[in-house]
C-alpha positions as CSV (number, residue, x, y, z in Angstrom):
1,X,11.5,21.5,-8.0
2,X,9.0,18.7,-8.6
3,X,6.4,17.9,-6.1
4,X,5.6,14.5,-5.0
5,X,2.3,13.6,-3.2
6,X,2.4,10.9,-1.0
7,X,-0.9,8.9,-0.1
8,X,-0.8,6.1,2.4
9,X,-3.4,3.3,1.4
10,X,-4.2,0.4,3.3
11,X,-6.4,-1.3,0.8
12,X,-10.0,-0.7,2.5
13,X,-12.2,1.1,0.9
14,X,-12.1,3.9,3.5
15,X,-8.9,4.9,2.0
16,X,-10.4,5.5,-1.2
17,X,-10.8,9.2,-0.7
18,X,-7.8,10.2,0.5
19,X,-6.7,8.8,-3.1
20,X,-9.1,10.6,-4.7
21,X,-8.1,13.6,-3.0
22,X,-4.4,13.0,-3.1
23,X,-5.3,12.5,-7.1
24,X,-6.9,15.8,-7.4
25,X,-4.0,17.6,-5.5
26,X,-1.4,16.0,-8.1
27,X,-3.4,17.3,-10.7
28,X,-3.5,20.7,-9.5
29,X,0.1,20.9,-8.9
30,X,1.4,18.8,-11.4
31,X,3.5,16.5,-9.2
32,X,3.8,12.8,-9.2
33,X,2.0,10.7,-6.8
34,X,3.4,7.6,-4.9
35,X,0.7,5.5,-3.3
36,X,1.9,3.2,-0.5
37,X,0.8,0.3,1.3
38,X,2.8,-0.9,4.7
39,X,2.4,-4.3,5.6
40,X,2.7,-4.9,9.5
41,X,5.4,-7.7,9.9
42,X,3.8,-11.0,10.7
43,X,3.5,-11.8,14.2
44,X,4.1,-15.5,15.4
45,X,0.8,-17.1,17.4
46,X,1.4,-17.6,20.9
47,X,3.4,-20.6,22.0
48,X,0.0,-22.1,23.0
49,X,-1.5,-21.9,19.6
50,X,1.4,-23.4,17.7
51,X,-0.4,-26.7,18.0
52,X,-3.6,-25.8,15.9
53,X,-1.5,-24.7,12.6
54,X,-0.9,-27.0,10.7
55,X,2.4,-26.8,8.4
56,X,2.6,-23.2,8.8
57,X,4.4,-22.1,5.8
58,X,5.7,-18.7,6.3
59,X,8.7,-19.2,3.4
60,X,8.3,-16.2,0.9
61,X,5.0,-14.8,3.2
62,X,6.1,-11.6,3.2
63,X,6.9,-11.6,-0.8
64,X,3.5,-13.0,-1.3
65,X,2.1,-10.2,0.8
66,X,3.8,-7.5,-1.2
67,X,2.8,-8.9,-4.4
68,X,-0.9,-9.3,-3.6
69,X,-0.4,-5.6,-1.9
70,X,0.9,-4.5,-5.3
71,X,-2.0,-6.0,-7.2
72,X,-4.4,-4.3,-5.3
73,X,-3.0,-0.6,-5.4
74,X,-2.7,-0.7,-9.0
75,X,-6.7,-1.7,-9.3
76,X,-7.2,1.0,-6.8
77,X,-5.4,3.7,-8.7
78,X,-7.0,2.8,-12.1
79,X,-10.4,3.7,-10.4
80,X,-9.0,7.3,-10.3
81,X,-6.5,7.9,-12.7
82,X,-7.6,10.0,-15.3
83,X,-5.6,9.9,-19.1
84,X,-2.6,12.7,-18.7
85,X,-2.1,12.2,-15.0
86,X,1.0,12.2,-14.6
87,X,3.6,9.5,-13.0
88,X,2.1,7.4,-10.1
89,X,4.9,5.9,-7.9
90,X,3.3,2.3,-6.0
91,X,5.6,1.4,-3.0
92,X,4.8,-1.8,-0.7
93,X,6.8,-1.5,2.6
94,X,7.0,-3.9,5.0
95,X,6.7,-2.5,8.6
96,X,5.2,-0.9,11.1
97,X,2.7,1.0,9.1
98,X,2.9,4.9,11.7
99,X,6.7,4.7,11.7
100,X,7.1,3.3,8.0
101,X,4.9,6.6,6.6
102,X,6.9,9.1,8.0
């Protein structure tokens, strides 16, 4: 059976360890890693607030979030990644992040 470590990252660097660790552990087992990133769901301003944004464009926001997300795990993982590693899974999720992880 292959193992899979999973890391949760939210793209600060406080989260940097846990992938360093969650690195190591792969190594040591030989399993593949997926790294992921949960986006909360964006949350509309309060009716009272609508008047101060102007041309809100929300088309594609949560693509554009997912895309940057993905950008940013990759340049994480390459500060850790060491040559024959093996595979490295990056997953963007949209969600809450708790109930998304688990």
């Amino acid at each position: 059976m292959k193992h899979v470590i999973l890391c949760s990252h939210d793209l600060t660097e406080s989260s940097d360890p846990a992938l360093r660790v969650a690195f190591d552990y792969a190594r040591r087992l030989k399993a593949d890693l997926s790294v992921l990133f949960v986006a909360p769901p964006p949350y509309p301003a309060p009716p009272g607030l609508w008047f101060a944004v102007e041309e809100a464009n929300f088309e594609g926001l949560v693509e554009r979030i997912a895309a940057a997300a993905r950008v940013e795990l990759e340049r994480r993982v390459k500060t850790f990644r060491r040559p024959g590693d093996g595979p490295v899974h990056l997953e963007v999720e949209s969600g809450e992040p708790g109930e998304t992880v688990l």
